[in-house]
N, C-alpha and C positions, 0 to 999 in steps of 0.2 A: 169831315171828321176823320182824321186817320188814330191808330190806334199804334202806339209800341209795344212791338210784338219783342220779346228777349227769345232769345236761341239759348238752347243751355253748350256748355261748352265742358267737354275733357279737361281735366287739369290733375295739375300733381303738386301734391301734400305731404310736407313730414308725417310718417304715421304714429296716430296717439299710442302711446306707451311702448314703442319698439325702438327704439334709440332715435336713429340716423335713417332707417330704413325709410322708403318714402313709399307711396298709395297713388291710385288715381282715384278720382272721387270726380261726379258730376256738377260743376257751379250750379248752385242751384237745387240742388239734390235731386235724389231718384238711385238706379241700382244699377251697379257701374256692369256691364257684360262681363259674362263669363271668362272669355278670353282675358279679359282685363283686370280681375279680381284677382289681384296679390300683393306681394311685396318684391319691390325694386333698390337695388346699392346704389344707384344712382337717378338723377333724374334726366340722362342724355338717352336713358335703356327706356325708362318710364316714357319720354318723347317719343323716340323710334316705336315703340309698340302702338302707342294712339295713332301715328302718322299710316303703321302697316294696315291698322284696326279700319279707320276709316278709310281707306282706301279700297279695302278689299268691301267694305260695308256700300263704297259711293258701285263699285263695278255691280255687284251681286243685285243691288236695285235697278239702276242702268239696262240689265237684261228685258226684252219683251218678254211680256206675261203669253202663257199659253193662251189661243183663242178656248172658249168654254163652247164656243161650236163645233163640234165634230162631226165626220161621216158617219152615220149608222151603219151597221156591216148588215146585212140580208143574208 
């Protein structure tokens, strides 16, 4: 029995009542990061920041975690 699992995905939206201006907003919903909460004149500016967003998001994971074993100092 396998199960479909959906991925939520970044995307970009006319934002409601501000003309032309566009948004990113999460397919799917939820709360779009800090970095990412605003408003965009275009949607090539709103692309290029998700593409910076998660990239920098995939490296920052990427890193090893610290061991939680450490030497005792005496």
């Amino acid at each position: 029995m396998s199960e479909d699992v959906k991925s939520k995905e970044l995307k970009v939206r006319v934002a409601t009542g501000k003309g032309s201006l566009r948004e990113i907003y999460w397919e799917g919903g939820g709360e779009v990061p800090q970095v990412l909460n605003g408003l965009y004149t275009g949607i090539q500016d709103a692309q290029r920041d998700i593409v910076k967003y998660l990239s920098t998001k995939r490296v920052v994971s990427d890193e090893p975690k610290p061991s939680k074993r450490g030497s005792k100092e005496l």
